[in-house]
CHARMM-style PDB file with segment names, atoms N, HN, CA, C and O in Angstrom:
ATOM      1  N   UNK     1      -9.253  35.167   4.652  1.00  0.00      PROA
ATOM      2  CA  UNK     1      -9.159  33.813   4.164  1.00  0.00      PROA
ATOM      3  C   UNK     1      -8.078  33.113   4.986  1.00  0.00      PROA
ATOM      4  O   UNK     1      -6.964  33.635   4.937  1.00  0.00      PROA
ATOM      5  N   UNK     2      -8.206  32.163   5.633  1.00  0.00      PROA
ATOM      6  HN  UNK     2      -9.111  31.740   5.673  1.00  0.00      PROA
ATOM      7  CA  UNK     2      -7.796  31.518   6.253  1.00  0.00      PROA
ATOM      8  C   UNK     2      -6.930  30.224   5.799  1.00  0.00      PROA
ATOM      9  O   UNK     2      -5.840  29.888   6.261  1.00  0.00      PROA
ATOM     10  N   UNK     3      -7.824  29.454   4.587  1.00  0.00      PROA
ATOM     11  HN  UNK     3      -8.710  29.726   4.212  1.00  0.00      PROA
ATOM     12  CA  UNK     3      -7.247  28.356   4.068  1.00  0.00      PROA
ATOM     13  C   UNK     3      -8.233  28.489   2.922  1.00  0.00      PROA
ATOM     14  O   UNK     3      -9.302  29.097   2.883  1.00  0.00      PROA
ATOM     15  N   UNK     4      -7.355  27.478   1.624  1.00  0.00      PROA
ATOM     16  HN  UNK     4      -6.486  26.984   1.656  1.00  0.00      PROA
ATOM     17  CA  UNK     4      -8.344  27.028   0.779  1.00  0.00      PROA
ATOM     18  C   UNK     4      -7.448  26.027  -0.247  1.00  0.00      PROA
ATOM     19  O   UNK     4      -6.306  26.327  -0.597  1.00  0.00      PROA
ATOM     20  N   UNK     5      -8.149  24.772  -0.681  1.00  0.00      PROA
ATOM     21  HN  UNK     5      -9.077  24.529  -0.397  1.00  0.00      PROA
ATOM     22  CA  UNK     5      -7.703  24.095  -1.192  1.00  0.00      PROA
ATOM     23  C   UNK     5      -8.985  22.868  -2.139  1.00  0.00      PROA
ATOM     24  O   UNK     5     -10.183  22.632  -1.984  1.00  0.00      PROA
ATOM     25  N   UNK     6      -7.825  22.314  -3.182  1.00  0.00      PROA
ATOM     26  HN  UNK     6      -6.851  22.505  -3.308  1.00  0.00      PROA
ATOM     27  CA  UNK     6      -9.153  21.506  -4.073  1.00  0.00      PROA
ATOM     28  C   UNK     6      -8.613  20.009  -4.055  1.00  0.00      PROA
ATOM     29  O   UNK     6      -7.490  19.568  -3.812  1.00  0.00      PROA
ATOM     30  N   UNK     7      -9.705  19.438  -4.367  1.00  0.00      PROA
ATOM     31  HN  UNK     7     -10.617  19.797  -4.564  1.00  0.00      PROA
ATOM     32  CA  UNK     7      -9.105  17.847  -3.836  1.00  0.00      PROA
ATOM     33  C   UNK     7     -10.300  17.236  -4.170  1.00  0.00      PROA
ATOM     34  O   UNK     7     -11.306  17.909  -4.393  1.00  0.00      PROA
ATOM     35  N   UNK     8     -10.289  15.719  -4.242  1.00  0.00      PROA
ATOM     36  HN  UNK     8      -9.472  15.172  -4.062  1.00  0.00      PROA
ATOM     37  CA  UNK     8     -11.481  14.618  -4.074  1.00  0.00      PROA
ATOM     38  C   UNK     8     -12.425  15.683  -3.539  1.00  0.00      PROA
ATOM     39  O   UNK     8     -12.151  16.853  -3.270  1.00  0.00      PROA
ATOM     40  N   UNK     9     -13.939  14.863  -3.408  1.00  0.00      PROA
ATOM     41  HN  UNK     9     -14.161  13.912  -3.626  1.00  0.00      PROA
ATOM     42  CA  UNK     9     -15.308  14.970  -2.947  1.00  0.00      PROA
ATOM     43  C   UNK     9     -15.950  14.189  -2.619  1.00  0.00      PROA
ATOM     44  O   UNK     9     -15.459  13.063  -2.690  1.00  0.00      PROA
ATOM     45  N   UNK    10     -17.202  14.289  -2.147  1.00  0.00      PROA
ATOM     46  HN  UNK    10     -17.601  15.204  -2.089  1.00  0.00      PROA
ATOM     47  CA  UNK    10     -17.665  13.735  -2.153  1.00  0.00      PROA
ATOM     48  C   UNK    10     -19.594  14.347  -1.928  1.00  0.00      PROA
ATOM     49  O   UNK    10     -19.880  15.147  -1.038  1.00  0.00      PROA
ATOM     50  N   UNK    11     -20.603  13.807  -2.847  1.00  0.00      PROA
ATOM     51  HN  UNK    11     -20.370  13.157  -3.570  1.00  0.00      PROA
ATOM     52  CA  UNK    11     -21.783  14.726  -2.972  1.00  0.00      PROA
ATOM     53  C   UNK    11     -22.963  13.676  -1.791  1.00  0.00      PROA
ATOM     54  O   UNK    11     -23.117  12.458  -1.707  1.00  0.00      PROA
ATOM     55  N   UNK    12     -23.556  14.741  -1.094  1.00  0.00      PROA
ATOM     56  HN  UNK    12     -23.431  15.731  -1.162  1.00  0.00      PROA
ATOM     57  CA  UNK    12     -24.348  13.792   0.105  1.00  0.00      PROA
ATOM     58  C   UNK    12     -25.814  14.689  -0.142  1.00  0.00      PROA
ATOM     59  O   UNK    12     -26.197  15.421   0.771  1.00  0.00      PROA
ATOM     60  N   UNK    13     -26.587  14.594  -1.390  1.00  0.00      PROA
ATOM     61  HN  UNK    13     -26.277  13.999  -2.131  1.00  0.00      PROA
ATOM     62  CA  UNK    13     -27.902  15.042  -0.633  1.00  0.00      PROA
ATOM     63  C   UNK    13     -28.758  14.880  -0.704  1.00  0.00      PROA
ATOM     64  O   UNK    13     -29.382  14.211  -1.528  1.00  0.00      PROA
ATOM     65  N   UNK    14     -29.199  15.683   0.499  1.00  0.00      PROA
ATOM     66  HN  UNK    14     -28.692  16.227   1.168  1.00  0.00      PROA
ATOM     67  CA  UNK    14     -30.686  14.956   1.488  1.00  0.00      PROA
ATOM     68  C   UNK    14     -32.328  15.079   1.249  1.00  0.00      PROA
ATOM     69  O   UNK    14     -32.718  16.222   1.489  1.00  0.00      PROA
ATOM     70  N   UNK    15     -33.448  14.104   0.803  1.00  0.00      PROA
ATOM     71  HN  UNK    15     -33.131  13.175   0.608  1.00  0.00      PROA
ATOM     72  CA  UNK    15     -33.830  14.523   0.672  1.00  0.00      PROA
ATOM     73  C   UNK    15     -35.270  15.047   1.389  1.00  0.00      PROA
ATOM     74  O   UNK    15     -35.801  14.523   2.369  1.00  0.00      PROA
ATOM     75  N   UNK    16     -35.789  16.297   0.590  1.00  0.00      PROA
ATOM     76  HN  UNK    16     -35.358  16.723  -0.205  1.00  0.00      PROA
ATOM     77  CA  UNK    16     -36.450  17.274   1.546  1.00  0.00      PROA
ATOM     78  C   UNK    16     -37.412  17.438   1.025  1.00  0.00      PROA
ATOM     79  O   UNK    16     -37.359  17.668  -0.183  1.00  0.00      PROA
ATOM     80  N   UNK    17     -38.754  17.393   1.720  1.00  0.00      PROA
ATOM     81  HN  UNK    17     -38.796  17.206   2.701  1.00  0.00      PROA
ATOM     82  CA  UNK    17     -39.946  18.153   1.242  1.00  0.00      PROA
ATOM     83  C   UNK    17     -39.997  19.127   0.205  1.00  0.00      PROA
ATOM     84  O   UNK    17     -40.103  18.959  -1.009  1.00  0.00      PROA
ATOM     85  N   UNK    18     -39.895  20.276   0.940  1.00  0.00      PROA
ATOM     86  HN  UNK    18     -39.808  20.412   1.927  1.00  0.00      PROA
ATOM     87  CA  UNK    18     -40.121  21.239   0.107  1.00  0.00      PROA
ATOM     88  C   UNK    18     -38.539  21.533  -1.008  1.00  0.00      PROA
ATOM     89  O   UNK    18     -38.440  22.616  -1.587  1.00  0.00      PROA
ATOM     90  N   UNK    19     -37.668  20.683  -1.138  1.00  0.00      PROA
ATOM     91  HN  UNK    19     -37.748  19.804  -0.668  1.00  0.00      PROA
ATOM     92  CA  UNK    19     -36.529  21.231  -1.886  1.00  0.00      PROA
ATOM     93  C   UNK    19     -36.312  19.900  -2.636  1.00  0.00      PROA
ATOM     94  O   UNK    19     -35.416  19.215  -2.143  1.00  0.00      PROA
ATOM     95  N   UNK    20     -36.848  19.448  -3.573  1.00  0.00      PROA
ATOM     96  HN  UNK    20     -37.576  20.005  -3.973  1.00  0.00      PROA
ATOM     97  CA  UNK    20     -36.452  18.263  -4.455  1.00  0.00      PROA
ATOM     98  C   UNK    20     -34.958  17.959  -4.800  1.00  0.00      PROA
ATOM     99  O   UNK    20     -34.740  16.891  -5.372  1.00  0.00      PROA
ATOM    100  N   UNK    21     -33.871  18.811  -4.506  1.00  0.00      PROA
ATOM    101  HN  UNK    21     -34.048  19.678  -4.042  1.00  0.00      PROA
ATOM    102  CA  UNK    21     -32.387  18.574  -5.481  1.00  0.00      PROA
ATOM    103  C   UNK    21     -31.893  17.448  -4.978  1.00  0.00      PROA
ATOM    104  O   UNK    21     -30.738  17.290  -5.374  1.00  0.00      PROA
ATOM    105  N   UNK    22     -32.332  16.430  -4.143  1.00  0.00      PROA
ATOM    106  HN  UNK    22     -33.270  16.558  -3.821  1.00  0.00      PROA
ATOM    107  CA  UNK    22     -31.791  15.170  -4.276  1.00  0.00      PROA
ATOM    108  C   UNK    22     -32.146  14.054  -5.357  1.00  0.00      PROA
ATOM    109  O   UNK    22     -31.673  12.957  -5.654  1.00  0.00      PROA
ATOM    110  N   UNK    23     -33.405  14.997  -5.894  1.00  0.00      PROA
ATOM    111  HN  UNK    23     -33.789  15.888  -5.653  1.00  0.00      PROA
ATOM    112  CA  UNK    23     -34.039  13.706  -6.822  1.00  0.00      PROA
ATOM    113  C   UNK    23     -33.473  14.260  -8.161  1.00  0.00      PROA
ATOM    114  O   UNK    23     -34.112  13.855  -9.132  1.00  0.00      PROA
ATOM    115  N   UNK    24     -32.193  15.276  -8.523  1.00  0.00      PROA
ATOM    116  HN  UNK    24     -31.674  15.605  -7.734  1.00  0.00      PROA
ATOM    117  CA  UNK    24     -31.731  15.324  -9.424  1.00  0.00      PROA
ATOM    118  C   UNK    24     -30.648  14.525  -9.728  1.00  0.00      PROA
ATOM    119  O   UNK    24     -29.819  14.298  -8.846  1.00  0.00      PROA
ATOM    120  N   UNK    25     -30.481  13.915 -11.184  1.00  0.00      PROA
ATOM    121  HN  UNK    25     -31.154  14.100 -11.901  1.00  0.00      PROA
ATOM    122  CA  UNK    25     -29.391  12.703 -11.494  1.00  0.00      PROA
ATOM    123  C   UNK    25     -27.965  13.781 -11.342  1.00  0.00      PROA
ATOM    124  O   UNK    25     -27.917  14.858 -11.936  1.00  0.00      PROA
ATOM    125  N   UNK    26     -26.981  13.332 -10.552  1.00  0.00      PROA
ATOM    126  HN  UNK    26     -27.019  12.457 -10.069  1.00  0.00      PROA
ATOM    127  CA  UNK    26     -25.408  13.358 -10.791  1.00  0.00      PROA
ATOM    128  C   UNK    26     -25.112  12.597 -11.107  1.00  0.00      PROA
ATOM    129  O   UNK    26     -25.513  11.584 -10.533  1.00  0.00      PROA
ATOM    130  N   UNK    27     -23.913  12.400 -12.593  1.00  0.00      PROA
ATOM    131  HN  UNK    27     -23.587  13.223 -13.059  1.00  0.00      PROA
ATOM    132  CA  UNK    27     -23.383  11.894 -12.720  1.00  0.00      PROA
ATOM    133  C   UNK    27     -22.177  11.429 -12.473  1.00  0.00      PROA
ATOM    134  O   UNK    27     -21.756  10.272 -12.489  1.00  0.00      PROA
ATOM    135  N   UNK    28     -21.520  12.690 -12.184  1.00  0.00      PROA
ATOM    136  HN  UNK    28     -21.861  13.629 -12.172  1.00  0.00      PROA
ATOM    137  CA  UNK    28     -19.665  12.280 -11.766  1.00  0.00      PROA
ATOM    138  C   UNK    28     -19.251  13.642 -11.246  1.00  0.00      PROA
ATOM    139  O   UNK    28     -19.104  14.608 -11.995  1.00  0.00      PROA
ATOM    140  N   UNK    29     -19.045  13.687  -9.777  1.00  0.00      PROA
ATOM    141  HN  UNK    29     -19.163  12.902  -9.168  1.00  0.00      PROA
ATOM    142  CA  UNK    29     -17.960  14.734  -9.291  1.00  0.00      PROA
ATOM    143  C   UNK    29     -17.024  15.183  -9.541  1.00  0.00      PROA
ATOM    144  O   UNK    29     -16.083  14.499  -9.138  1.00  0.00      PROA
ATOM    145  N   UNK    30     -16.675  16.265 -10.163  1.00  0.00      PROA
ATOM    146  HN  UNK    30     -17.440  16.820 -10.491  1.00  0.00      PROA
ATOM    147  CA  UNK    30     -15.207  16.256 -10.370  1.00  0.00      PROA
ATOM    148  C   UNK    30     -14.269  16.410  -9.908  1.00  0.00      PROA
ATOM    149  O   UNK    30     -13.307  15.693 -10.180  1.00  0.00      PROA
ATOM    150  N   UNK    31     -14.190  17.661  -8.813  1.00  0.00      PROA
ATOM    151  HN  UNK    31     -14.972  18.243  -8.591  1.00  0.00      PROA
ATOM    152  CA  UNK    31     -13.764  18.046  -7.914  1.00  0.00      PROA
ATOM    153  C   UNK    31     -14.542  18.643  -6.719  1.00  0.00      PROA
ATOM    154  O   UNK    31     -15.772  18.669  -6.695  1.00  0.00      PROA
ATOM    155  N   UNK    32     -13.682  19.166  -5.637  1.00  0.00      PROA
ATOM    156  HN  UNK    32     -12.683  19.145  -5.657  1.00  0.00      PROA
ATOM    157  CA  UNK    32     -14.428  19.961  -4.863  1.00  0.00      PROA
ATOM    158  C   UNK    32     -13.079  20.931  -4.144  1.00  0.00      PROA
ATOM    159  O   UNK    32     -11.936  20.587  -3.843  1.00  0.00      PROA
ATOM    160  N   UNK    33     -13.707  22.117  -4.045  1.00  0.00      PROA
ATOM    161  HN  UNK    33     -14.635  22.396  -4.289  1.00  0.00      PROA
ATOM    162  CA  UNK    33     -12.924  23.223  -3.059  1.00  0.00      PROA
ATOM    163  C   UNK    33     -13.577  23.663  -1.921  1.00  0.00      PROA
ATOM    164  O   UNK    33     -14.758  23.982  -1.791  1.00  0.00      PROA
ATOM    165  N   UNK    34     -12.339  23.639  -0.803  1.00  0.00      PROA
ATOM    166  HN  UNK    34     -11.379  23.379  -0.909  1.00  0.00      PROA
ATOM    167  CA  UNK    34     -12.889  23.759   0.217  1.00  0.00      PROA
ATOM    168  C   UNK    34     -12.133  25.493   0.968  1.00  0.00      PROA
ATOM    169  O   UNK    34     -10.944  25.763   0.799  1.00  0.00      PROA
ATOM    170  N   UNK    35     -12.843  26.194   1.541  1.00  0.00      PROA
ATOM    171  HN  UNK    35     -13.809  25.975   1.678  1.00  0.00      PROA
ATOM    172  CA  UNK    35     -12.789  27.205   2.042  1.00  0.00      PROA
ATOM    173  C   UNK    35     -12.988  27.712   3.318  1.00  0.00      PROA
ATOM    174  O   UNK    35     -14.118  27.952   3.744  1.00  0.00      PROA
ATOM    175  N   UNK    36     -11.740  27.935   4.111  1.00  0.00      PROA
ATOM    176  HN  UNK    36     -10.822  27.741   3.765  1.00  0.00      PROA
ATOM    177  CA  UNK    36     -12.154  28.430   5.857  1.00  0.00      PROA
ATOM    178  C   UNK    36     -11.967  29.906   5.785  1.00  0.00      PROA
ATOM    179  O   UNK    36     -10.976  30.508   5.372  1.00  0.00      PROA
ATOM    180  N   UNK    37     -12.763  30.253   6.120  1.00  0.00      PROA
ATOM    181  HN  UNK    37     -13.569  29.764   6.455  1.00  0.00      PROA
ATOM    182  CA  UNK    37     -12.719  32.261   6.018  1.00  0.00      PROA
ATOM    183  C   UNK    37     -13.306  32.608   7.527  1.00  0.00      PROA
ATOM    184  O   UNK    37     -14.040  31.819   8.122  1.00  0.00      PROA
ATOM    185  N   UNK    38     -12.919  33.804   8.042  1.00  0.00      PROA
ATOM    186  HN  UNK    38     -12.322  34.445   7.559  1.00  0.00      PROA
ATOM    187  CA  UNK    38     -13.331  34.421   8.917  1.00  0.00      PROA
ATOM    188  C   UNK    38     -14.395  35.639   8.444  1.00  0.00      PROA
ATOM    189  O   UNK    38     -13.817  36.518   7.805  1.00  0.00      PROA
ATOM    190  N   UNK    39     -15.617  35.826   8.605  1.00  0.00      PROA
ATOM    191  HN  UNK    39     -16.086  35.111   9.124  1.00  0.00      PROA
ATOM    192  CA  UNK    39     -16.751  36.555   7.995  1.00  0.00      PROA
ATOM    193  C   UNK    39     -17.296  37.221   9.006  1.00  0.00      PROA
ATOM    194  O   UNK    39     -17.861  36.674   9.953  1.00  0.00      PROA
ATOM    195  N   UNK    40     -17.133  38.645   8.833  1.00  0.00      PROA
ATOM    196  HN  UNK    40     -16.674  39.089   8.063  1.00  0.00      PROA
ATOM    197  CA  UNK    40     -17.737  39.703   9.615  1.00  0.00      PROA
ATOM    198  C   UNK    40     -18.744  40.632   8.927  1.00  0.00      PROA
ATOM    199  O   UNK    40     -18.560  41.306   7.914  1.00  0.00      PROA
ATOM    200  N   UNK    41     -19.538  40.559   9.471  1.00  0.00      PROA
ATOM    201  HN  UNK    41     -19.688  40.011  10.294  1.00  0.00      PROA
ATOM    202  CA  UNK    41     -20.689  41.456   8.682  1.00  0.00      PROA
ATOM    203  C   UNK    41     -20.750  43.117  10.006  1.00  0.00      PROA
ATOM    204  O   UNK    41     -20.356  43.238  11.167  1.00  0.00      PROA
ATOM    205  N   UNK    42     -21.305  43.902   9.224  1.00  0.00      PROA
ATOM    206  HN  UNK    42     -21.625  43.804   8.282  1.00  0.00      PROA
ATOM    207  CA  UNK    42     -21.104  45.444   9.738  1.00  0.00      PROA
ATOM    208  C   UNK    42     -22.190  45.334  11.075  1.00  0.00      PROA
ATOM    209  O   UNK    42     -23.001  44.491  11.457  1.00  0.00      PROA
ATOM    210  N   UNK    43     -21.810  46.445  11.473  1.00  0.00      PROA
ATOM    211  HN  UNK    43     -21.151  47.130  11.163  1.00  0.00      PROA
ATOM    212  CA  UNK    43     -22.756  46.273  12.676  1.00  0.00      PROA
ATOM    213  C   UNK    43     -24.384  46.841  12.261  1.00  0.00      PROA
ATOM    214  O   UNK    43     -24.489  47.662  11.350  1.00  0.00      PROA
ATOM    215  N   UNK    44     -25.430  46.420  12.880  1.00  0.00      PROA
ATOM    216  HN  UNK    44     -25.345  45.753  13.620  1.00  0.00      PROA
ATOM    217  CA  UNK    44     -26.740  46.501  12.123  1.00  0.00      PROA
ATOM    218  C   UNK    44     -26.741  47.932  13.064  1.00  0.00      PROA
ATOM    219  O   UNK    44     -25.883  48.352  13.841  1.00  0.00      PROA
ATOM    220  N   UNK    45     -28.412  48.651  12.561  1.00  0.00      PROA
ATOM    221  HN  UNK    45     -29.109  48.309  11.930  1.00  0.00      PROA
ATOM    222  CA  UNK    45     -28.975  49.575  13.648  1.00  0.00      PROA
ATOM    223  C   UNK    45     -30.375  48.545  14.423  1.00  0.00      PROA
ATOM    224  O   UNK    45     -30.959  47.622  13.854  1.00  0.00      PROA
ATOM    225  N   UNK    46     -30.568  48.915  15.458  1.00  0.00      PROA
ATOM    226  HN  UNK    46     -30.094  49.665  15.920  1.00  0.00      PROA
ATOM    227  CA  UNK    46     -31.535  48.112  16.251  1.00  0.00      PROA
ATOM    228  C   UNK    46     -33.218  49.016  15.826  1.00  0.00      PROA
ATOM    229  O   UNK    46     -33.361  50.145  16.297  1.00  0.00      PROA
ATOM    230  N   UNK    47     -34.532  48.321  14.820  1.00  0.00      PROA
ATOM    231  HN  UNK    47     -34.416  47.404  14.438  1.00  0.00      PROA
ATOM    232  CA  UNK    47     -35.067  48.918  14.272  1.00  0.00      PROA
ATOM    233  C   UNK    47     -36.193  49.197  15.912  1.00  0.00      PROA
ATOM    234  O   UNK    47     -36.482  50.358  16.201  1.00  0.00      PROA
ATOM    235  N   UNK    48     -36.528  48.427  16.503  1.00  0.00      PROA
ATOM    236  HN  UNK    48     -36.294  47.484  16.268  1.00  0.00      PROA
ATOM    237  CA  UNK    48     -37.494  48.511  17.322  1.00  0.00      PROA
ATOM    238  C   UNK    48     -37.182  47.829  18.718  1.00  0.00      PROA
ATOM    239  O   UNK    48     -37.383  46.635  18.501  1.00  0.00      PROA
ATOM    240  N   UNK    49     -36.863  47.949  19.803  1.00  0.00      PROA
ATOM    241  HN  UNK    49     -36.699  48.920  19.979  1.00  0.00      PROA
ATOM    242  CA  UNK    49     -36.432  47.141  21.159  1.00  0.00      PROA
ATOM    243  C   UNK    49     -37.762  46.924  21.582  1.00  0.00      PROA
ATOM    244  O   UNK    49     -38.533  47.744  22.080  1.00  0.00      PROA
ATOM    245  N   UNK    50     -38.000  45.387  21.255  1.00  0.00      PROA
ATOM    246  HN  UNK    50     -37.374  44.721  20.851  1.00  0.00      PROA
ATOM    247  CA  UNK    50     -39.453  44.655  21.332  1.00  0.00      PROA
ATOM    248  C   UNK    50     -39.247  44.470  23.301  1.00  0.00      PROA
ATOM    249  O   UNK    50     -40.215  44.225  24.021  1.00  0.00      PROA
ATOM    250  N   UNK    51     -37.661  44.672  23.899  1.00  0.00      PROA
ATOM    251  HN  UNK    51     -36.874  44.871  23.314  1.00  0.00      PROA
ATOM    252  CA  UNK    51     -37.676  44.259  25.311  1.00  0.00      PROA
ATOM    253  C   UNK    51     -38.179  45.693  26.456  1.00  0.00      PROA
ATOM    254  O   UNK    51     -38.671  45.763  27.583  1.00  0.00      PROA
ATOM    255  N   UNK    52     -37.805  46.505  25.597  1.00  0.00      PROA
ATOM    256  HN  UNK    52     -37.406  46.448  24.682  1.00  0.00      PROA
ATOM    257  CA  UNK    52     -37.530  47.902  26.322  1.00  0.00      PROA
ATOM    258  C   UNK    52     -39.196  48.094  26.581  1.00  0.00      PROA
ATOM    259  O   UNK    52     -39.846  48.633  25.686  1.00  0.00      PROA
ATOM    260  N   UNK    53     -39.869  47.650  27.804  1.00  0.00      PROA
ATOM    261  HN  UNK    53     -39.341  47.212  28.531  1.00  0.00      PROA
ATOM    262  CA  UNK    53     -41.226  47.632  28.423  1.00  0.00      PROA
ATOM    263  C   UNK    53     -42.055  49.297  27.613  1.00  0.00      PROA
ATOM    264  OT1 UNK    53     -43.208  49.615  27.903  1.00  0.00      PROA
TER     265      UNK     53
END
């Protein structure tokens, strides 16, 4: 974790075909928290090398 802190907001959304949640009513923001993290995920195994001729 890098940083994190709560403060004003502000809600922006867009809307989308297949995902209706802009056409849901908000009424009032209350807050918002914001979060900078550094995220490492494990190393995978390689299932099939589609390059390896």
């Amino acid at each position: 974790m890098k940083g994190a802190w709560a403060g004003p907001a502000r809600l922006e959304l867009v809307p989308h075909v297949n995902c209706r949640v802009a056409d849901l009513p908000v009424r009032k923001v209350l807050y918002g928290r914001h979060l900078i993290a550094d995220l490492t995920l494990p190393y995978g195994r390689v299932l099939h090398d589609y390059l390896a001729g």
